[in-house]
Backbone bond lengths (Angstrom), bond angles and torsions (degrees), N, CA, C in turn:
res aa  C-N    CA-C-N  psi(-1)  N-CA   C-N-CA  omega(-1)  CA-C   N-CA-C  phi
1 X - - - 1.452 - - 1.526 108.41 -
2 X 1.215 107.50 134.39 1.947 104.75 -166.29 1.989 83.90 -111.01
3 X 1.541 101.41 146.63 1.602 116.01 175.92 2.079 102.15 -35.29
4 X 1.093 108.22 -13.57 1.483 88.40 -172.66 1.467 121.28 -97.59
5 X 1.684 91.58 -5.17 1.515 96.04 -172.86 1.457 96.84 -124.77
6 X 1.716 114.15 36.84 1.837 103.16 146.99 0.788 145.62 -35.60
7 X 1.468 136.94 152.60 1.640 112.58 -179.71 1.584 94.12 -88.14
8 X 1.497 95.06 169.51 2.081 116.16 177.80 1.591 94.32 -56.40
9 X 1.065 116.67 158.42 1.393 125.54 171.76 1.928 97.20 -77.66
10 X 1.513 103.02 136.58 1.377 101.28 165.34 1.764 110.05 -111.05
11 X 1.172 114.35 153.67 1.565 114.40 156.26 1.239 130.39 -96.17
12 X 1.762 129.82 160.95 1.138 126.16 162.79 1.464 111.71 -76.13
13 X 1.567 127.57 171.92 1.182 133.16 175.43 1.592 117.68 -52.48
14 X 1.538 118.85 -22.00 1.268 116.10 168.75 1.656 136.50 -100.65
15 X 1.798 84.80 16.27 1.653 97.18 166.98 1.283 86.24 120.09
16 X 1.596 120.88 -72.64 1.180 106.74 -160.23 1.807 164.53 -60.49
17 X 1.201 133.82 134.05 1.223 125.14 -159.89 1.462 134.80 -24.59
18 X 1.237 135.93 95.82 1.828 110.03 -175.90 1.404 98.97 -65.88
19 X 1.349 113.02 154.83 1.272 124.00 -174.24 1.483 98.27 -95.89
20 X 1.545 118.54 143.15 1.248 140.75 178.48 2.075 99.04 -31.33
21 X 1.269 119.95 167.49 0.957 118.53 177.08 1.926 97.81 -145.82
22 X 0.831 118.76 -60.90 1.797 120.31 147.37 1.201 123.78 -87.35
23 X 1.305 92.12 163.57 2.066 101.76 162.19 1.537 95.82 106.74
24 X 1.336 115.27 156.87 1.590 125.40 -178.05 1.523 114.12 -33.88
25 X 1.148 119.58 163.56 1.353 141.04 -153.47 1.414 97.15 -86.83
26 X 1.178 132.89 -81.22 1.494 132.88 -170.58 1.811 121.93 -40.01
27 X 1.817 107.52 -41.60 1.186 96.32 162.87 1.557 131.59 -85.81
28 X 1.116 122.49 -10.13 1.460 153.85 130.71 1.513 108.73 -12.18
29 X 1.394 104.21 -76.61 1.625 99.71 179.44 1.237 99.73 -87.90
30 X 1.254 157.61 -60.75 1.580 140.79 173.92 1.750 98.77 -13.08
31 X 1.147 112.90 -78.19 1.366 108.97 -162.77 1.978 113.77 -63.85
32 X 1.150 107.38 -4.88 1.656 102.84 160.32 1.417 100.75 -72.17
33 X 1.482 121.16 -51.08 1.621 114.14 -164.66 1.048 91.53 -86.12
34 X 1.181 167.52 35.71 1.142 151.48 169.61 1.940 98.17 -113.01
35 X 1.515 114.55 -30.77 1.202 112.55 -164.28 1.883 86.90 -99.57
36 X 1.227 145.29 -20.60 1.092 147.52 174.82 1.570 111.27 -77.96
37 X 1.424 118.00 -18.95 1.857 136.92 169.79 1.701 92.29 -63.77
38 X 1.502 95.36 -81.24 1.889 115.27 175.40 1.664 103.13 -15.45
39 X 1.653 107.41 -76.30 1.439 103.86 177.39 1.319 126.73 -15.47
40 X 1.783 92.07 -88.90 1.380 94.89 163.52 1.558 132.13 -11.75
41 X 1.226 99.10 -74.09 1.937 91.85 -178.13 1.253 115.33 -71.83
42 X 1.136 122.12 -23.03 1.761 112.61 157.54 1.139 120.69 -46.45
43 X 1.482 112.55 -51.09 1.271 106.68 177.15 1.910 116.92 -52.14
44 X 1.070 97.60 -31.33 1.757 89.89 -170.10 1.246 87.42 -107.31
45 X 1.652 166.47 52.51 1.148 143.09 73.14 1.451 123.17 34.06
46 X 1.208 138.30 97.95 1.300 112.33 147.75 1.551 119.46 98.41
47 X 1.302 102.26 -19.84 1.752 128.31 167.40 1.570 116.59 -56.32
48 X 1.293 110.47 117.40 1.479 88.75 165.22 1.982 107.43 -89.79
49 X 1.372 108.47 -173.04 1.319 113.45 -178.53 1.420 123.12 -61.32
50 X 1.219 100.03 -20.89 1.873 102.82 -174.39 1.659 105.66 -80.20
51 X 1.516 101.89 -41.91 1.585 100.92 174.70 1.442 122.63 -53.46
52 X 1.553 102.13 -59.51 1.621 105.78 -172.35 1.675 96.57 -63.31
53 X 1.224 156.55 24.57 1.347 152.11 156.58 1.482 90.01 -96.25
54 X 1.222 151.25 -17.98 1.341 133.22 -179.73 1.251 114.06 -70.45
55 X 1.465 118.09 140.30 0.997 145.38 -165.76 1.901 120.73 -84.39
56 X 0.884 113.31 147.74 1.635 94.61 -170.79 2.014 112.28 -87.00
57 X 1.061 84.79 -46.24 1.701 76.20 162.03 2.021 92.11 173.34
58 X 0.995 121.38 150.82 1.490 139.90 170.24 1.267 108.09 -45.51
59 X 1.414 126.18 140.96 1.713 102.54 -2.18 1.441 104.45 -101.72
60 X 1.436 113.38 48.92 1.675 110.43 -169.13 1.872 88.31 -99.15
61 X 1.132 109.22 172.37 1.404 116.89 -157.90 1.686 105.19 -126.69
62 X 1.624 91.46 -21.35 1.578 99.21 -179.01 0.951 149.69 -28.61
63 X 1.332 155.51 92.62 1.365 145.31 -142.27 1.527 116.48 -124.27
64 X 1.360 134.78 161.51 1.593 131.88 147.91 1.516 114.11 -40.78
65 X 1.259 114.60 -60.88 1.233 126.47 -175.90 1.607 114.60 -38.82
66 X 1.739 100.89 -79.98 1.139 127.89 154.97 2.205 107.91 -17.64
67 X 1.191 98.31 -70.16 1.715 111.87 -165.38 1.960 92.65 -32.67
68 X 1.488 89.48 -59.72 1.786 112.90 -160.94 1.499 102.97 -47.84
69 X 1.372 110.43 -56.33 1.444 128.15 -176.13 1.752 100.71 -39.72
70 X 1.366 108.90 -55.16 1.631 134.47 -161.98 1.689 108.82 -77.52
71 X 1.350 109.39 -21.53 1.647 114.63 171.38 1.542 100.17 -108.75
72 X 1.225 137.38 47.68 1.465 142.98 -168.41 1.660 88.98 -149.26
73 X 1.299 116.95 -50.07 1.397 116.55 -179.53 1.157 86.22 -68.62
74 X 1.118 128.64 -87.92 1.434 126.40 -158.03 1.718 123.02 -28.19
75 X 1.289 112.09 -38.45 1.370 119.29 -167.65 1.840 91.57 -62.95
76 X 1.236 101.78 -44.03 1.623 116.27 -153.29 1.505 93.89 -81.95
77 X 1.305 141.35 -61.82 0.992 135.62 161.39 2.047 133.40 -18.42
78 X 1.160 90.47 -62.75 1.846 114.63 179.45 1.076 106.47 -85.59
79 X 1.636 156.87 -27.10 1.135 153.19 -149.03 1.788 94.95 -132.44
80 X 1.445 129.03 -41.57 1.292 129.61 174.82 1.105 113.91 -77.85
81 X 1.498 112.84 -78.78 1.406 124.52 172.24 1.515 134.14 -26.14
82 X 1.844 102.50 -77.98 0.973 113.85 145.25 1.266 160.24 -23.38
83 X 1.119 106.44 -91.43 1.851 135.85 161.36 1.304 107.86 -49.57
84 X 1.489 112.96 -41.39 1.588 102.16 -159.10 1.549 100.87 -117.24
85 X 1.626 123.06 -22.58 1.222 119.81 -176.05 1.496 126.85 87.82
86 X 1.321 110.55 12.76 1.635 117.00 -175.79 1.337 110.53 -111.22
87 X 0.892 111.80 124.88 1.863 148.79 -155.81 1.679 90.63 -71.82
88 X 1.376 131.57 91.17 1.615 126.93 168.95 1.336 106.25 -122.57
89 X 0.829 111.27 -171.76 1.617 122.54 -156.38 1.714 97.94 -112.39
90 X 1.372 103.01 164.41 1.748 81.68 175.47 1.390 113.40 -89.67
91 X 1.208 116.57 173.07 1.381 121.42 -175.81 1.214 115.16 -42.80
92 X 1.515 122.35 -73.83 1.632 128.44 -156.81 1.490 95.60 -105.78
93 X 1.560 127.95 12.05 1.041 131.13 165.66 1.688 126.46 93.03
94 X 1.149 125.81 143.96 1.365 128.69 -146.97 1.459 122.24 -54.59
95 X 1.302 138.41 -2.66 1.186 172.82 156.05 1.847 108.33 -52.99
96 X 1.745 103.07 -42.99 1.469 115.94 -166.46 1.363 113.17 -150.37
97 X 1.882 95.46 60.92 1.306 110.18 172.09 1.568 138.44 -47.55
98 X 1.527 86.67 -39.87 2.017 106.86 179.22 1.966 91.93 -80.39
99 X 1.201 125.34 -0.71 1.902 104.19 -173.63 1.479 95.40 83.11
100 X 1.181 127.46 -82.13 1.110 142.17 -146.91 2.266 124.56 -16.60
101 X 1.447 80.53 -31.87 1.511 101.16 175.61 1.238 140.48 -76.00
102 X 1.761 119.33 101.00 1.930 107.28 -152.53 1.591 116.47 -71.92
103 X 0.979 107.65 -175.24 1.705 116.46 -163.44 1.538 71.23 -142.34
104 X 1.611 110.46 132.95 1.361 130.37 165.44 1.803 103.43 -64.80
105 X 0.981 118.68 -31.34 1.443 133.02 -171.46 1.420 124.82 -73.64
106 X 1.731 105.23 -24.61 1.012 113.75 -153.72 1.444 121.11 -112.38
107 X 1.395 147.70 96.05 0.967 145.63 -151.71 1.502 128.52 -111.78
108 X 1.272 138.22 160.87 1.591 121.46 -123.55 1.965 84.91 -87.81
109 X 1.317 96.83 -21.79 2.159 82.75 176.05 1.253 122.01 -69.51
110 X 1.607 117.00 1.77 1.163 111.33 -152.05 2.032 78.33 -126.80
111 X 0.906 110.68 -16.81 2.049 114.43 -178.40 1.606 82.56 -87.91
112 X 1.153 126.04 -76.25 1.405 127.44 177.83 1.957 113.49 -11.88
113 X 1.418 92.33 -60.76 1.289 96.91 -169.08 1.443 124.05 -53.57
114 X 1.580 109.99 -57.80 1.114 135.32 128.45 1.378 135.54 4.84
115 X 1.269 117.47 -53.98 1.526 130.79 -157.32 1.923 79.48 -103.67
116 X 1.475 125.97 -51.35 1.126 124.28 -169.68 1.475 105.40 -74.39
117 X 1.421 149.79 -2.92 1.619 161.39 145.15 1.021 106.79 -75.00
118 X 1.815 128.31 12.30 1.604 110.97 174.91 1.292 89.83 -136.57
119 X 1.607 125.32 -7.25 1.134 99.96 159.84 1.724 135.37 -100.34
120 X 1.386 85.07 -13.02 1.785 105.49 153.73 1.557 119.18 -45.87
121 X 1.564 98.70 -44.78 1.630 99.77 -172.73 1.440 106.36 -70.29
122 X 1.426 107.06 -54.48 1.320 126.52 -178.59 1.840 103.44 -21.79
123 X 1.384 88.97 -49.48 1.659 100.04 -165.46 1.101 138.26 -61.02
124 X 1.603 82.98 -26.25 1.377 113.36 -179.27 1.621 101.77 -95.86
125 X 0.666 148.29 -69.45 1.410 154.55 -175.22 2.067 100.44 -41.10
126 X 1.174 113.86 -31.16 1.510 105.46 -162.48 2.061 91.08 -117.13
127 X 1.420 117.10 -15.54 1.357 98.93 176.77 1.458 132.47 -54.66
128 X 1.074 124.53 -19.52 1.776 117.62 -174.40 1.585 97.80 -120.47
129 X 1.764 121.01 23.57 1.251 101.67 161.36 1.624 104.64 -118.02
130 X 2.103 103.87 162.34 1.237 99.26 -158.97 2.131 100.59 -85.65
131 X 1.410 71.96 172.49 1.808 83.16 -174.95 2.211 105.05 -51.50
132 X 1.057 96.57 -42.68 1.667 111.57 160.10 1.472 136.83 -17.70
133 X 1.641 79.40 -35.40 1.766 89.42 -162.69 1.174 116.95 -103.76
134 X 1.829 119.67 159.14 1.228 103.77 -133.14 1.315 89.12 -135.79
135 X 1.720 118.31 142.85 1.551 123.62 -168.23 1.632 99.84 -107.86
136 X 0.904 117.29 -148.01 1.529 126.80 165.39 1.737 111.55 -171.19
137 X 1.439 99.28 132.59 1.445 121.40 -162.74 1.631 89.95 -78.82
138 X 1.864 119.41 120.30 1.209 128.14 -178.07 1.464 103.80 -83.00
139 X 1.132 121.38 -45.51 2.053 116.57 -174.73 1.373 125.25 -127.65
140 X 1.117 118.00 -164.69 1.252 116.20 -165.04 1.471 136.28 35.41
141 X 1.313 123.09 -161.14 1.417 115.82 -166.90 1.238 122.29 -67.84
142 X 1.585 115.82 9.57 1.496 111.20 160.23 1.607 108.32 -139.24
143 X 1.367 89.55 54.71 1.594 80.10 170.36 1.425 131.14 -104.18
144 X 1.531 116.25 145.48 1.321 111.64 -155.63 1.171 111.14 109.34
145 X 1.713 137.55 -25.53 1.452 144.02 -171.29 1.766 100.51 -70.54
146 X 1.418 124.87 153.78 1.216 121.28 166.66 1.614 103.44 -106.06
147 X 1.165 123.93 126.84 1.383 114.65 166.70 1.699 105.11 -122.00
148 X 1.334 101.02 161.61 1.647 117.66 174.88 1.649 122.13 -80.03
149 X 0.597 122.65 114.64 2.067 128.74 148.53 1.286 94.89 23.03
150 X 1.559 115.80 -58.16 1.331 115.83 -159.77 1.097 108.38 -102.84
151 X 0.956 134.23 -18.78 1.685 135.47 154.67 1.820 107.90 -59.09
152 X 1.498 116.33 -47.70 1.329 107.06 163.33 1.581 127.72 -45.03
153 X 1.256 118.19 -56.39 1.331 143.19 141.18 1.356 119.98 25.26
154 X 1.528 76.80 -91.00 1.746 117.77 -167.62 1.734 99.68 -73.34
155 X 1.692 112.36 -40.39 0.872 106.07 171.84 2.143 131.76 -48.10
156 X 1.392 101.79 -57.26 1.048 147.73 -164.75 1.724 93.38 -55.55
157 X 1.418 115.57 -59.46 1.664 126.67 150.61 1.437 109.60 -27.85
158 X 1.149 126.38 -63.22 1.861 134.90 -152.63 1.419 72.22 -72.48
159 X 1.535 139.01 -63.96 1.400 147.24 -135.87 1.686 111.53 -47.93
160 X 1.343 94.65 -63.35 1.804 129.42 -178.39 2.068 94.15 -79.81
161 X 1.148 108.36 -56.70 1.797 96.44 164.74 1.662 113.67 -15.09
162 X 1.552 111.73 -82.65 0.801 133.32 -142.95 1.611 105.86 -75.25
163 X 1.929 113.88 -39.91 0.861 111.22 -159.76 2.049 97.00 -93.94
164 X 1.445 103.88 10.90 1.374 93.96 -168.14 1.727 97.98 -105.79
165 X 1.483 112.34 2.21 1.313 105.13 162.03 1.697 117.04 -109.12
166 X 1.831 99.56 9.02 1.777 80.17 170.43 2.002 89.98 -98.95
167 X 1.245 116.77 -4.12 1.535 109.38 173.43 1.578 106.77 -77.26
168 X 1.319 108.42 -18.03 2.071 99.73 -174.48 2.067 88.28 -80.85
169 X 1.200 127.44 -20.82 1.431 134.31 176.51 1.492 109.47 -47.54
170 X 1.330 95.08 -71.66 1.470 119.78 -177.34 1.351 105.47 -60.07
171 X 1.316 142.89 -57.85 1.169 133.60 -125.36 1.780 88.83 -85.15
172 X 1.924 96.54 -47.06 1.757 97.20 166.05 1.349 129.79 -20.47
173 X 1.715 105.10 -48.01 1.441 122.16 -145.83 1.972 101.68 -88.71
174 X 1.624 107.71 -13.24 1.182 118.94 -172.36 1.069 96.23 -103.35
175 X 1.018 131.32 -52.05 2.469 125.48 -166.16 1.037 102.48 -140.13
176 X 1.800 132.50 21.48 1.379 116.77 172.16 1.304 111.29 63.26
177 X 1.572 145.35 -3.31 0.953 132.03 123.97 1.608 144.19 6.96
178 X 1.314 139.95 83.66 1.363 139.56 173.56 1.473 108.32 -106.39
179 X 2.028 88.54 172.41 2.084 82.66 169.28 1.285 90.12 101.11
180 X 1.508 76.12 164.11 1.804 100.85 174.29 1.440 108.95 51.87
């Protein structure tokens, strides 16, 4: 199968993307994170603002809200920073590097929005480079490392993985909600 003769993207019954199963590598993993993005907002579906501030249980602080905020940095971080090399500021500002930290003000349509404008950029900033190419990690415990597109990638997968099963936690802990 050559990139031109992919199949159509299909969905599951709850909207979200199935992820590629053949065909080249780059749209392949796009469409894992792309169906692990989907998650995400399933999970906060239907939430009003007071819920997604709930906490998953003590003394962790963790929230939906919080999660969204924290995969918004991330997008902007690994795909800007990273991948692409452009010097931005952090999301909710230098104070609340990880996202993680709420704004009384700030409510999950407005993190949503947000989190979905960083991955637009993201998209834009990393679309016409190859999986090959190589960014360099500015802080923390690996800074200075060069990694690839596809090491971002792959990364970026584990990222939303991980954080989309402490959101199937939470979402339980708010409406009994499971799945997905």
């Amino acid at each position: 199968m050559t990139t031109t003769d992919a199949p159509a993207p299909m969905n599951l019954p709850d909207g979200r993307p199935i992820p590629l199963t053949t065909g080249d590598e780059r749209p392949m993993l796009e469409s894992w994170l792309d169906f692990h993005r989907a998650t995400l907002e399933l999970k906060c579906a239907g939430l009003g603002d007071a819920q997604v501030r709930l906490a998953s249980a003590e003394p962790s602080g963790l929230t939906l809200l919080g999660l969204v905020q924290h995969l918004a940095e991330c997008e902007r971080n690994w795909f800007q920073r990273v991948a692409g090399g452009v010097d931005v500021p952090p999301v909710y500002g230098e104070g609340n590097g990880s996202g993680y930290a709420l704004d009384a003000g700030r409510g999950i349509g407005e993190a949503l929005d947000v989190w979905r404008r960083e991955i637009a950029r993201g998209r834009e900033v990393c679309g016409a480079r190859a999986l090959d190419s190589v960014g360099r990690i500015e802080d923390g415990p690996m800074a200075g490392v060069e990694v690839s597109l596809r090491w971002v990638l792959i990364h970026m997968i584990e990222e939303y993985a991980r954080h989309n099963g402490h959101a199937d936690i939470l979402r339980e802990r708010i409406d009994g909600v499971t799945g997905a």
